[in-house]
C-alpha positions as CSV (number, residue, x, y, z in Angstrom):
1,X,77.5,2.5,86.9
2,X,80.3,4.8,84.8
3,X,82.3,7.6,86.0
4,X,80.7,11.2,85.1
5,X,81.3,12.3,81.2
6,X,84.9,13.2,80.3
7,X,83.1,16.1,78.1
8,X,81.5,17.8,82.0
9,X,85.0,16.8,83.4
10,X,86.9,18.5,80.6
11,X,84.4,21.6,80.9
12,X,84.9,21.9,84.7
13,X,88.5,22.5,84.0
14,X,88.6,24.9,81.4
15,X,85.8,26.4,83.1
16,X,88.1,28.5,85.2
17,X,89.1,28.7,89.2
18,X,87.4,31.6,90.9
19,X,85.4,29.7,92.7
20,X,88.6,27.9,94.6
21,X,89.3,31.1,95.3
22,X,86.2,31.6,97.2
23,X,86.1,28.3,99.0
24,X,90.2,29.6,100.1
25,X,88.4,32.5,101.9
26,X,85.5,30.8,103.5
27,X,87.9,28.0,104.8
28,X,90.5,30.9,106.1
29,X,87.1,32.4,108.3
30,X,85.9,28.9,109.3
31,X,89.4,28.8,111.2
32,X,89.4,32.5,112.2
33,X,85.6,31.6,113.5
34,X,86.8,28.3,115.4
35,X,89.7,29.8,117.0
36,X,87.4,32.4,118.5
37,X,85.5,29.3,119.8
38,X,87.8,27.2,120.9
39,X,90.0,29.5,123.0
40,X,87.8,29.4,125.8
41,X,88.6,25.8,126.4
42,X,91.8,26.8,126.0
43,X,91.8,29.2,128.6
44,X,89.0,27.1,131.3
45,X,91.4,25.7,133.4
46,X,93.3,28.8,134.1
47,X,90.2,31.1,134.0
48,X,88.7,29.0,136.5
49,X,91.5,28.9,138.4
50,X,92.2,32.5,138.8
51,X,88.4,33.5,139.3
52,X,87.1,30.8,141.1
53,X,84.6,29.2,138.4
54,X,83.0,25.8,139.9
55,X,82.2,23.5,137.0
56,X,78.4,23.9,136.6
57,X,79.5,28.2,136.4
58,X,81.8,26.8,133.4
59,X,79.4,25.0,131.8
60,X,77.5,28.5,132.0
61,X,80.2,30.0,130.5
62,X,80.5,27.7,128.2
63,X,77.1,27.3,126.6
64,X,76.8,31.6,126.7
65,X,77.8,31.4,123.6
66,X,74.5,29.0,122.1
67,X,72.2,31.0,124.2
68,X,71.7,33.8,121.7
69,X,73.5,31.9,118.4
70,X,71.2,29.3,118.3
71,X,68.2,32.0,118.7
72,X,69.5,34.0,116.4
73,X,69.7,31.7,113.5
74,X,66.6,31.6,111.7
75,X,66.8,35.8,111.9
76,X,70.4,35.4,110.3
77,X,68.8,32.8,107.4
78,X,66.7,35.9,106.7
79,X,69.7,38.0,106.8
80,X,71.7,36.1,104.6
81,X,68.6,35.9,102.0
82,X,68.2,40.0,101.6
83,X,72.4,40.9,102.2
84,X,74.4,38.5,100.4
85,X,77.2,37.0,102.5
86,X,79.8,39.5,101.5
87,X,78.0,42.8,104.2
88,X,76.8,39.7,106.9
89,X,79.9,37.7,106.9
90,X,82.3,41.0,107.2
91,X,80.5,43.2,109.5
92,X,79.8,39.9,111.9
93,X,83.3,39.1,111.5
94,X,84.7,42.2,112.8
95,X,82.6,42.7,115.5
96,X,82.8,39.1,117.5
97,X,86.7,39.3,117.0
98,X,86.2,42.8,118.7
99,X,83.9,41.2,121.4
100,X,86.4,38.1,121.9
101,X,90.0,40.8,122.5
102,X,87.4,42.5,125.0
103,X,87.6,39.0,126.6
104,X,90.9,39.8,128.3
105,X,89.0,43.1,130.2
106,X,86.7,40.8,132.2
107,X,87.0,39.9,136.0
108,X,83.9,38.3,136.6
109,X,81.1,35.4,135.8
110,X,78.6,38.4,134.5
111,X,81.2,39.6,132.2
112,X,82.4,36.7,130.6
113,X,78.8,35.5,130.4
114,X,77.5,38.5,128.3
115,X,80.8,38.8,126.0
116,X,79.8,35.0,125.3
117,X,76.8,36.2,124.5
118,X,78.1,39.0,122.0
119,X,80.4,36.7,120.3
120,X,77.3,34.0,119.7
121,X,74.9,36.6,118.1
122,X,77.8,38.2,115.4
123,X,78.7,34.4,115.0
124,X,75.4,33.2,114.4
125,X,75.2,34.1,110.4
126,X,78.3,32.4,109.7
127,X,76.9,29.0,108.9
128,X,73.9,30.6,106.7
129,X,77.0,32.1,104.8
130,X,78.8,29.7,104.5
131,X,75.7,27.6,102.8
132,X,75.1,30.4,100.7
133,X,78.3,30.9,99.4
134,X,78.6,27.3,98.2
135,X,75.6,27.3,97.0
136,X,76.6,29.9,94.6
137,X,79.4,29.0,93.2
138,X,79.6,25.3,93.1
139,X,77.7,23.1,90.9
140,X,75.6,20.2,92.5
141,X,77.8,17.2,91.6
142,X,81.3,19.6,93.1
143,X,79.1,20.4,97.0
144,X,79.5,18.3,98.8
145,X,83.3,18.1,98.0
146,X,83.2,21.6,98.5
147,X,81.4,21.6,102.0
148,X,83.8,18.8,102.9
149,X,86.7,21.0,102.4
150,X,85.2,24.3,104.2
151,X,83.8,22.2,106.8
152,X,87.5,20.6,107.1
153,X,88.5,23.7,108.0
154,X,87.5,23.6,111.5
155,X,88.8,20.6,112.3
156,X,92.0,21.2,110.8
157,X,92.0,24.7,112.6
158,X,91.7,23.3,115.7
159,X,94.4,20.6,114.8
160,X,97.3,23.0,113.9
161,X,95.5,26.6,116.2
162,X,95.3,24.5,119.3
163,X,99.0,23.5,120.0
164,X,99.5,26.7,119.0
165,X,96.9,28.9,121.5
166,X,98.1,26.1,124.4
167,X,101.7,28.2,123.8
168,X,100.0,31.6,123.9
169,X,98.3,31.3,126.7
170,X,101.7,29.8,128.5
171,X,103.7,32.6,127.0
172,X,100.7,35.8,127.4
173,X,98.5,34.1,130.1
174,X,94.9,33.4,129.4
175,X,93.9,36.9,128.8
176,X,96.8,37.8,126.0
177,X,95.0,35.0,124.6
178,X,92.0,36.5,124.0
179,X,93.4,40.2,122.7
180,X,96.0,38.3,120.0
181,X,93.1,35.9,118.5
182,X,90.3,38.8,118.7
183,X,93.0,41.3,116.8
184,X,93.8,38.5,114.1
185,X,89.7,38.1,113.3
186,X,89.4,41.9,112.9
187,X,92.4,42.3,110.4
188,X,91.1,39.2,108.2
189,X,87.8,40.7,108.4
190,X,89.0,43.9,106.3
191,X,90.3,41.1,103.9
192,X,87.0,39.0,103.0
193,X,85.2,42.5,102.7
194,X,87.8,43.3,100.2
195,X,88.1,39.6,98.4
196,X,84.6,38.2,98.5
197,X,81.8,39.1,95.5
198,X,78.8,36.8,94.5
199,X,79.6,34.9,90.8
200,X,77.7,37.7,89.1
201,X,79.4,40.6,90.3
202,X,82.8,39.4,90.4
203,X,85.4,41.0,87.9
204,X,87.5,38.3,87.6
205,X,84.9,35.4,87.1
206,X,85.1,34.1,83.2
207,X,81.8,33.6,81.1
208,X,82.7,30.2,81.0
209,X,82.4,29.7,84.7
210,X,79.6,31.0,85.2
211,X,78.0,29.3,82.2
212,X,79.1,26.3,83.9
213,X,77.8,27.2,87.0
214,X,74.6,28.2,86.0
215,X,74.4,25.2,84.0
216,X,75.1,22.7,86.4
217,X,72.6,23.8,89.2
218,X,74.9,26.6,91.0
219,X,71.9,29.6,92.5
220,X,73.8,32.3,90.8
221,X,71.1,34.9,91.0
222,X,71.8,37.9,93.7
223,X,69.9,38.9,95.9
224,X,68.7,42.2,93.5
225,X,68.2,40.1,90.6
226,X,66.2,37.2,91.8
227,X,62.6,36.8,91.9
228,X,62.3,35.6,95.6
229,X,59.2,36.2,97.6
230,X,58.9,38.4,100.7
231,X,59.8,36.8,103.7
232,X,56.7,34.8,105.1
233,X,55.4,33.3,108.5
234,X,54.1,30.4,106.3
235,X,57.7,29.6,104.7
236,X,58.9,29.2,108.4
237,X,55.8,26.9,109.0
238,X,57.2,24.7,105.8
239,X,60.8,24.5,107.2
240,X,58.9,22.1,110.1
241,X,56.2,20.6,108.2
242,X,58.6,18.5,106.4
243,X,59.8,15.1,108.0
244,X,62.6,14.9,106.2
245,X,64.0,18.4,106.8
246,X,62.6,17.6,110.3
247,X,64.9,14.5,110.6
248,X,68.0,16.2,109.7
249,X,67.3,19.1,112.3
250,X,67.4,15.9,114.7
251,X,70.1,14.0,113.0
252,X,71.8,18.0,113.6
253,X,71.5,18.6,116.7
254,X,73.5,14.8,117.9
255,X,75.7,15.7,115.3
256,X,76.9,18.9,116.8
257,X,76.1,17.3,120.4
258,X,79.8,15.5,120.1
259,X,81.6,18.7,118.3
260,X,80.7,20.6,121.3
261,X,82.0,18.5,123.5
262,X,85.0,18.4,122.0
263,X,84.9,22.5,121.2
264,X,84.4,23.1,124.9
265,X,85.2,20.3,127.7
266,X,87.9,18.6,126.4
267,X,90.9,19.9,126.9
268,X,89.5,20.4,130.7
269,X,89.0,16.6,130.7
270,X,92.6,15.7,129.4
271,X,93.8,18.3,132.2
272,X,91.5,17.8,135.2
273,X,89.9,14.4,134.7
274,X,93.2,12.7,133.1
275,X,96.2,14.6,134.5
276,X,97.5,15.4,131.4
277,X,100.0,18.5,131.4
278,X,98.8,21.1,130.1
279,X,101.4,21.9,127.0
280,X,101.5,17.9,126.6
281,X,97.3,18.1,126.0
282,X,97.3,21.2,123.8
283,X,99.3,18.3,121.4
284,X,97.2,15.6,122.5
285,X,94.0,17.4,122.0
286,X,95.2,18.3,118.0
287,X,95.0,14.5,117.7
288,X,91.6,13.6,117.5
289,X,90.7,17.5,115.5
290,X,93.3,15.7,113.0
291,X,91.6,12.8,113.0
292,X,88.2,14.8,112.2
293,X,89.6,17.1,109.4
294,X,90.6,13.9,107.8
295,X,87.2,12.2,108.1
296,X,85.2,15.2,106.9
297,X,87.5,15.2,103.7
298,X,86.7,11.9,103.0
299,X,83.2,12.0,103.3
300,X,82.7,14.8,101.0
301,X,84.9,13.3,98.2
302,X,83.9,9.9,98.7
303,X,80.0,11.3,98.4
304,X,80.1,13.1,95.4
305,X,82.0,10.6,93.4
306,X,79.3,7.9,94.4
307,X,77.0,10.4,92.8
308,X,79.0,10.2,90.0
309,X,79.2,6.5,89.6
310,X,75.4,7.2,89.9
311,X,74.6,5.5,93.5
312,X,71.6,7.2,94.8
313,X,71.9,10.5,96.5
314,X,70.0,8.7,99.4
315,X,72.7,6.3,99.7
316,X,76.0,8.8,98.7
317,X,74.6,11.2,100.9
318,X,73.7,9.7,104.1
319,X,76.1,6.7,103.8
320,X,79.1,8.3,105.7
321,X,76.9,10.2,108.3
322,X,75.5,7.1,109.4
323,X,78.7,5.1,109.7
324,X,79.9,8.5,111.5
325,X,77.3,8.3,113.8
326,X,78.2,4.9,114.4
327,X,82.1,5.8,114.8
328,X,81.0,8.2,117.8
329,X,79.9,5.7,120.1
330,X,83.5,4.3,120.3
331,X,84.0,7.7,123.0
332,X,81.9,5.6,125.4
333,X,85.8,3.4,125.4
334,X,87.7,6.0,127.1
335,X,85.4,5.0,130.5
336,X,87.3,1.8,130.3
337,X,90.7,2.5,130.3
338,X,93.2,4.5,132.0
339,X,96.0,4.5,128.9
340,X,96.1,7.9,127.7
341,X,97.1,6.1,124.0
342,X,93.7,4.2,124.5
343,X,91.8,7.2,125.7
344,X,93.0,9.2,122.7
345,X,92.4,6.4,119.9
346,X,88.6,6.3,121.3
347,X,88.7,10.0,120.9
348,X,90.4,9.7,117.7
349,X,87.9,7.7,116.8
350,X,84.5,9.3,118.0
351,X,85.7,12.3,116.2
352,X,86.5,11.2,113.0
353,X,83.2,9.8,113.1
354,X,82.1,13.1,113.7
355,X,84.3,14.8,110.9
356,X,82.3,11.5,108.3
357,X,78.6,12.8,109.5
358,X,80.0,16.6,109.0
359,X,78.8,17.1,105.7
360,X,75.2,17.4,106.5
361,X,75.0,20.7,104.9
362,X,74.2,19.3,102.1
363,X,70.9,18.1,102.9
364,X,70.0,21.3,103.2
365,X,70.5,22.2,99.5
366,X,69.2,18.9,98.5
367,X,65.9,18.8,100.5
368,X,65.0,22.6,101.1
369,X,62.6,24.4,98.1
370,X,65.8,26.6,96.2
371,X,64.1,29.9,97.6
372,X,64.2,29.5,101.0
373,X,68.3,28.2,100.9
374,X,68.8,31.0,103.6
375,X,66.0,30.3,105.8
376,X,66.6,26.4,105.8
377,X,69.9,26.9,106.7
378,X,69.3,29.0,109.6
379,X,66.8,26.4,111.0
380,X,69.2,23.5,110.6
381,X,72.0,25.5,111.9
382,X,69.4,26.4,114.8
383,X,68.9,23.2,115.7
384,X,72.7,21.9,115.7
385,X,73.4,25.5,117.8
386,X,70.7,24.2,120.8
387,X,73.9,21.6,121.5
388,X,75.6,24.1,122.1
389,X,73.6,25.2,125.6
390,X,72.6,21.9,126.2
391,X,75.9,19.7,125.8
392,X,78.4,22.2,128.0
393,X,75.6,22.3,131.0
394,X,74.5,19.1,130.9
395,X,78.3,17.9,131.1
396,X,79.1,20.3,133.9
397,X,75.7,18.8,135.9
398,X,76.7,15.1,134.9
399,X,80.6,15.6,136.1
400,X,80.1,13.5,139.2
401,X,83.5,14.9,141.6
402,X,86.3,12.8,139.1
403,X,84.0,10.9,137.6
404,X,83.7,12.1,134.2
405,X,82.0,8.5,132.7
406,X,78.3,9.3,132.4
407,X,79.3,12.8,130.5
408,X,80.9,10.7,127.6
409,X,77.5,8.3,127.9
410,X,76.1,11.5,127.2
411,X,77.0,12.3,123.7
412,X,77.0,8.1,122.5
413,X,73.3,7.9,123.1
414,X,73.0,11.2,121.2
415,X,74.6,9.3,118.8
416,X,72.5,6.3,118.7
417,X,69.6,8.9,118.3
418,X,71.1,10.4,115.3
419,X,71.2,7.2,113.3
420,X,67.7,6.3,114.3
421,X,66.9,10.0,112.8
422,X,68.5,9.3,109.5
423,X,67.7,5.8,108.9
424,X,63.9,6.4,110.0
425,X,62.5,9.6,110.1
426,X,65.1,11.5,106.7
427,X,64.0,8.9,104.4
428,X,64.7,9.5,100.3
429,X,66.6,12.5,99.5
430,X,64.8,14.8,97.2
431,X,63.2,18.4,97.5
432,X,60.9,19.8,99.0
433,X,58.1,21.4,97.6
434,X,57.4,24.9,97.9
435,X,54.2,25.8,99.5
């Protein structure tokens, strides 16, 4: 097996760099949209505090967010199909950074509740977006390197933002918190509106990028241009009818099960359940997110230069989710220990497994028929979202007084189901037909 042709590597360089530029601005709203996440965790303890939250109302709170995202996603694959991600990805933008300053207004569980819900439905196009615009400017042998950088950005984000919204909230209290991160989002909002244009309308895009973008499998056509179908019931129906699309929804959904854990409960565990300080665990905490960005980096440049050594895309591809998977169930070794350096290696750990198994979006280029990108992104993103309401409850119901242990038990046998998805029910990587 050889390295790709020096003649496609010497054409992807003088092919130009616009598309960088692109991936620069997705990766800059993937940290915009993960701050707006993760600042509720930042602000639980205190919230709590002040408003008397028990920890199943948190785990409410928490979860508000899936409730409507994960319903909404199939709606926003439509979406993202007939607008392009320039209108979807700006206007949703600017209006959950809106919803998440109005944050610092509220004074009750009702309130907080429904503004979770308002920053979950403008949210829930992003990942359909962010599909989309990778899938339109990156050739098929430069994705998944691509998806490992954007989807980097969230781990890295919460690496180098947490510290960071841990001294906000000391400095502004929990509420100033909210109002600085939602005004950031709306101001960066104006700027992707501004920046962003598909490969066919943007000025500064040379012939010989696109020529090698449209030669190397990039979907260049917009959305006025293409020939793509109305939306039908029947391409919903083909978005289940296939096991292996089917087996990555799964594979998904334990994925995202072990993100959301650590988007939501943990710096409450560090503080609460491990008696960290809570400047001291705004540091810890960055540790395992480091640990994440750097396994989700990996993982998308060691798969796509297996694919050019030509190793299978069935190997390349699901290789590093699997041993991901496998990396999670080391978070089952923090119920064994009381160091806080072991408790944050397992969590180091876990979630560098879970930066590895990150780059499942490109299954969904890889399996789904080329028409239906959108829509197949908006189911798989569906099915990682319904982690989202599940994982936050089901940790607040299995939080047994201090006795944290059978949460983390939680999310490893999630684990253990996502490997048994992939290496059972996913199968051979190719496309699906259209029906």
């Amino acid at each position: 097996m050889t390295e790709q042709p020096l003649s496609q590597t010497v054409a992807s360089a003088r092919a130009g760099r616009t598309r960088f530029l692109m991936l620069g601005l997705v990766f800059i709203n993937i940290i915009i949209n993960y701050m707006d996440r993760t600042n509720l965790s930042v602000a639980a303890t205190a919230m709590a505090g002040e408003l008397r939250f028990s920890p199943m109302e948190m785990g409410l709170i928490f979860s508000a967010f899936g409730w409507i995202y994960a319903a909404l996603q199939i709606p926003g694959g439509f979406l993202i199909d007939r607008l392009g991600a320039r209108v979807v990805y700006g206007v949703g933008l600017f209006a959950w950074s809106l919803i998440t300053a109005l944050h610092a207004l509220a004074n009750s569980f009702g309130a907080l509740f429904g503004l979770r819900l308002g920053v979950g439905a403008f949210e829930a196009p992003v990942m359909p977006s962010n599909n989309r615009v990778i899938s339109s400017w990156f050739p098929e042998q430069e994705r998944a390197s691509a998806i490992g950088i954007y989807s980097s950005a969230q781990f890295v984000g919460l690496a180098c933002m947490t510290p960071l919204l841990f001294h906000l909230q000391d400095a502004f209290g929990w509420r100033g918190l909210f109002l600085i991160t939602g005004l950031a989002g709306m101001i960066w909002a104006l700027v992707w509106y501004w920046l962003y244009r598909e490969p066919n309308q943007h000025q500064g895009v040379s012939k010989a990028e696109l020529s090698y973008l449209r030669d190397n499998g990039a979907l260049l056509e917009s959305r006025q241009n293409s020939q793509q179908p109305i939306a039908r019931w029947g391409d919903l129906a083909q978005m289940f009818r296939s096991r292996k699309l089917v087996g990555i929804y799964i594979g998904q959904f334990t994925i995202s099960a072990t993100f959301w854990f650590f988007l939501t409960w943990f710096p409450t565990y560090l503080v609460e359940y491990r008696h960290m300080g809570f400047i001291k665990s705004g540091y810890v905490a960055s540790v395992p997110y480091f640990a994440a960005f750097c396994g989700v980096l990996l993982a998308g440049f060691a798969s796509d230069r297996m694919i050019r050594r030509g190793i299978s895309a069935s190997v390349a591809r699901k290789l590093p989710v699997i041993l991901g998977l496998f990396l999670t169930l080391f978070i089952l070794g923090a119920n064994y220990t009381d160091d806080s350096t072991l408790i944050i290696l397992f969590m180091s750990l876990a979630f560098f497994g879970n930066g590895l198994a990150t780059i499942t979006w490109v299954f969904v280029t890889a399996l789904a028929p080329r028409h239906l990108i959108g829509l197949a992104g908006g189911v798989f993103n569906f099915t990682g979202a319904l982690s989202s309401i599940v994982v936050p409850i089901a940790i607040g119901a299995l939080i047994d007084g201090d006795n944290f242990a059978p949460a983390l038990a939680f999310i490893a046998v999630l684990a253990a189901i996502g490997i048994c998805s992939y290496l059972f029910i996913v199968g051979k990587i190719d496309h699906v037909s259209a029906g």
